[in-house]
C-alpha positions, -999 to +999 in steps of 0.1 A: +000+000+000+011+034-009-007+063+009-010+092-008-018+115+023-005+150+006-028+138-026+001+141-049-011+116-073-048+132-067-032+166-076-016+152-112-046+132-120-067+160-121-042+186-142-032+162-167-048+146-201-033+110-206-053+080-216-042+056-188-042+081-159-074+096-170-090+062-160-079+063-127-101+083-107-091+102-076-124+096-053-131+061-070-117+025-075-094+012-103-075-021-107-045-022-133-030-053-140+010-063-143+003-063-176-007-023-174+022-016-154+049-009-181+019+018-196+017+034-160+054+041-158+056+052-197+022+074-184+041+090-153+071+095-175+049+114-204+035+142-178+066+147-161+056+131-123+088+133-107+094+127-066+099+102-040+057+096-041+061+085-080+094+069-075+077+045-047+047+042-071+070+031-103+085+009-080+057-008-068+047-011-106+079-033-114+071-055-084+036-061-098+050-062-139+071-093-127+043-116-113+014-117-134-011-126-102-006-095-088-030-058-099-025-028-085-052-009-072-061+026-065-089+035-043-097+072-036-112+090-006 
């Protein structure tokens, strides 16, 4: 679990435009599977999300890329 208690990830989903990240909604639920994970890193690359927050996040997206039983999920407030 990643918390995102200064809503960093919040704050980019809702000032950028990207296919991916546009279907992951800040106050809702979305699972991504391993096999979305390389997308989500190429996604946070395109708009520019730098910091430890989206360092963690691509991390934990290289964890889940490498067993294809595992999803990431986001669930919002």
């Amino acid at each position: 679990m990643l918390p995102d208690p200064g809503f960093v990830l919040s704050a980019l989903l809702e000032r950028v435009d990207h296919p991916l990240l546009n279907r992951i909604e800040p106050y809702g639920y979305r699972e991504l599977g391993s096999v979305d994970m390389s997308d989500l890193v190429a996604a946070l690359d395109a708009v520019g999300a730098e910091g430890r927050h989206f360092d963690d996040l691509r991390a934990l997206a290289a964890v889940c890329a490498a067993d294809r039983s595992l999803t990431m999920e986001f669930v919002g407030d």
